[in-house]
N, C-alpha and C positions, 0 to 999 in steps of 0.2 A: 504494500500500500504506500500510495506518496505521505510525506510530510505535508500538511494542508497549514500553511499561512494564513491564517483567520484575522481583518480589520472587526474592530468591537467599534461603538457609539463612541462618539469622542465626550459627547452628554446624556443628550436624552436614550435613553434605554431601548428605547420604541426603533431607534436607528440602526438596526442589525437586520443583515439579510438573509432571507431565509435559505440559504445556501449554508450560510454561515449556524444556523440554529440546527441544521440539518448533521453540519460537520459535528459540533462539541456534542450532541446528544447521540453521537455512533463512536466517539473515539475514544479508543482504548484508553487514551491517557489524554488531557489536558494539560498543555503546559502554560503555566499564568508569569505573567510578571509578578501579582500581588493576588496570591489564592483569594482573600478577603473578598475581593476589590470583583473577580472574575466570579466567584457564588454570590455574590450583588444580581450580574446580569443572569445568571443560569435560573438561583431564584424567577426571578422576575418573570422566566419566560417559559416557567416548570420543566427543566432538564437537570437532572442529572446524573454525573459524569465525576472521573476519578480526577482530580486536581493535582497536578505535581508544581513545584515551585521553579522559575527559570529567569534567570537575574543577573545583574551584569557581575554579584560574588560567586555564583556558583555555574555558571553557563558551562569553564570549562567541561569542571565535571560530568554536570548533566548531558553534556555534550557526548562525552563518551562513555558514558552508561545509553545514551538512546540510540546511537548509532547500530549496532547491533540488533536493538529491538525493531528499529526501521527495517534493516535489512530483512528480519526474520519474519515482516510484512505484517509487524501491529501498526493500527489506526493510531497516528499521534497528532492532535490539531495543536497551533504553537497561539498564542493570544499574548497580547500587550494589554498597560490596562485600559487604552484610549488609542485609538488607530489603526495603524501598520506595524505590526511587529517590525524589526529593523531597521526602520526611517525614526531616528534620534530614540527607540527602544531597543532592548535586547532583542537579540536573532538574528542577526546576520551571521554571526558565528556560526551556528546550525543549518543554516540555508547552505552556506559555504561549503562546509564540509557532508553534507548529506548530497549535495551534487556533486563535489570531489569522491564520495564513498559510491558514487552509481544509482543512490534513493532520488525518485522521483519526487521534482516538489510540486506542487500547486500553488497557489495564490487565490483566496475570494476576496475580491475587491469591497470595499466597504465607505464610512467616513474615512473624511481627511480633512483635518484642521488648517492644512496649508493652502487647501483650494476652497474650503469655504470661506475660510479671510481673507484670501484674494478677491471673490466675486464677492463677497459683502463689502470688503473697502472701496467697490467703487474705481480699482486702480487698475483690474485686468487688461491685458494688454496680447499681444502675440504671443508671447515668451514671457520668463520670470526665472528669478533665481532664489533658490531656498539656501539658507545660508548655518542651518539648523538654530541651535542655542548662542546666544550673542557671548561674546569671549570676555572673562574678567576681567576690570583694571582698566584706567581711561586710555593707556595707553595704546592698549590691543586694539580698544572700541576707535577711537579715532583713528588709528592705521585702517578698520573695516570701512569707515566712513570714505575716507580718502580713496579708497580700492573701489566706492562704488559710488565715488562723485562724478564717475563718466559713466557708470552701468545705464545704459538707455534704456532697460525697463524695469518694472518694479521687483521689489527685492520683499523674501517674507523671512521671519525672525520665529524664533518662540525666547523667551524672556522670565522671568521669574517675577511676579510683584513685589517683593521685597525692592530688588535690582531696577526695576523701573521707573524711579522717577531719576536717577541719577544718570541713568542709560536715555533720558529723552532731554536730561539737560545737556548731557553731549552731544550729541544728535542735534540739538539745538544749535547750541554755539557752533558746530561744526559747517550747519546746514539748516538756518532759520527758518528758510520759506519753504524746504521740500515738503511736497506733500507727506501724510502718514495718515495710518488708520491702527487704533489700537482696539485689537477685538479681543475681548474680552467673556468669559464664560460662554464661549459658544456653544448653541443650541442647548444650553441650560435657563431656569426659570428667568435669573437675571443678566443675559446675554444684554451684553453693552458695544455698539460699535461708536468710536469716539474718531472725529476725521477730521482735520485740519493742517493747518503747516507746524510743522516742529515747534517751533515757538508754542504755536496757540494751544496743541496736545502736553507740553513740558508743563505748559502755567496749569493745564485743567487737573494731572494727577503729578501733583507737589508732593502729594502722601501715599503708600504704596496702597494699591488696589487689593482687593481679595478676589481669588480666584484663578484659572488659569489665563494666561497671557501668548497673544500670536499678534506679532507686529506685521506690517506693510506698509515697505517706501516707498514710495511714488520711485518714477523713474528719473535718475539722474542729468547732465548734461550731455549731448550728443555731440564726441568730441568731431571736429570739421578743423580738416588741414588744410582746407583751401576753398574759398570764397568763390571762384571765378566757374566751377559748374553751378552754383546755385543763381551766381546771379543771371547767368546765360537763362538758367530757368524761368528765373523773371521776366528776362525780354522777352521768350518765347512766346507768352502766355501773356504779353501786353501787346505784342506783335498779332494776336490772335482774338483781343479785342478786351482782354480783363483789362478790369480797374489796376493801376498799380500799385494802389494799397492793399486788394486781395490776393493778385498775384503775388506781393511779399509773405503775404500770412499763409498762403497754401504752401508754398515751397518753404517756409522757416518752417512747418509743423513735421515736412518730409525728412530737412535735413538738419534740424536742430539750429541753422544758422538765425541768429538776432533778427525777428522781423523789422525793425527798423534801421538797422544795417544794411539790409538788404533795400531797404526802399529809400536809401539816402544814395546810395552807392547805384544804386540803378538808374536815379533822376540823370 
């Protein structure tokens, strides 16, 4: 039997799919990040099933105690206590080597707190970079800033509320007007989406919030090493009858260049 990668609710309970309900109430063994936390949802949904514990102290082990049992084709479903096992929780460990060992794995898709604070902040865009847990000490954090003061599209975080109001004074000062979106207890009763420029998110939680924490930057500056094909675009497209104050604004939005640069330098 494969190893089956089970995403759980990142909140509400009711967010588990039925793939997923199918998996933990056949498998031989449950492996939880936090048994507690994992007989929450089984309760809730009348399943149950043998819970083993699997965590970033004991992974090796368990590691290679399950190994074996895969092979010898017992049902093992793997659970985080909120998500994607692997993605900034335990399991990749196991994934890794149960496909190095020849065990087949699966994956049921689930929540994901990355993509639902991206499309409730408002900032989605083509692309995005997940950047996991933000790095200790202003030091680190402002080198991460700097690294994604040219990132052209938005960037997602997860944060600790303790750490957050000091992590949005940096981000501040680093970076006053970039957009942000600070989501907060997602799909739980008191889910908070907070959105405005660094500054105006820094002023709003001065004091650390309760609950879990998933940040989203707007996208940075769109670095342009040369002027002269944007402003060609200009002419193009005033040669073809636009305004030239529109033409500056459609072609700065394409290529990050200054739209008023662009429509001073084009007169």
């Amino acid at each position: 039997m494969p190893l089956a990668v089970c995403a759980t609710p990142i909140g509400n309970l009711e967010d588990v799919t039925l793939r997923v309900l199918a998996e933990l109430a056949t498998a031989d063994i449950v492996l939880c990040e936090d048994t507690r936390h994992t007989r929450g949802l089984l309760q809730r949904h009348g399943i149950d099933a043998r819970l083993v514990s699997y965590h970033e102290h004991n992974e090796a082990q368990r590691t290679a105690e399950l190994l074996p049992r895969l092979a010898d084709g017992e049902r093992v479903a793997l659970v985080s206590d909120a998500g994607m096992p692997g993605v900034s929780d335990p399991g990749a460990r196991l994934v890794r080597e149960a496909l190095d060992a020849g065990v087949e794995v699966t994956v049921l898709p689930g929540p994901s707190a990355v993509e639902t604070a991206l499309v409730a902040s408002g900032l989605v865009d083509e692309q995005y970079r997940f950047v996991g847990f933000l790095p200790r000490g202003e030091k680190r954090l402002a080198e991460l800033w700097h690294e994604l003061e040219t990132w052209p599209w938005p960037a997602v975080a997860f944060e600790s509320p303790q750490r957050l109001p000091a992590t949005l004074q940096s981000l501040a000062s680093a970076a006053p007007t970039r957009e942000l979106a600070v989501c907060r207890e997602l799909t739980k009763r008191f889910e908070e989406i907070a959105r405005g420029t660094a500054s105006e998110v820094a002023e709003r939680f001065a004091e650390p919030p309760k609950g879990e924490i998933t940040l989203v930057l707007g996208p940075g500056a769109r670095p342009v090493a040369d002027d002269a094909p944007a402003l060609e675009a200009v002419a193009e497209l005033v040669a073809a009858g636009l305004p030239r104050k529109q033409a500056a604004e459609i072609v700065s939005r394409l290529t990050g260049v200054a739209r008023n640069r662009l429509y001073k330098q084009s007169l």
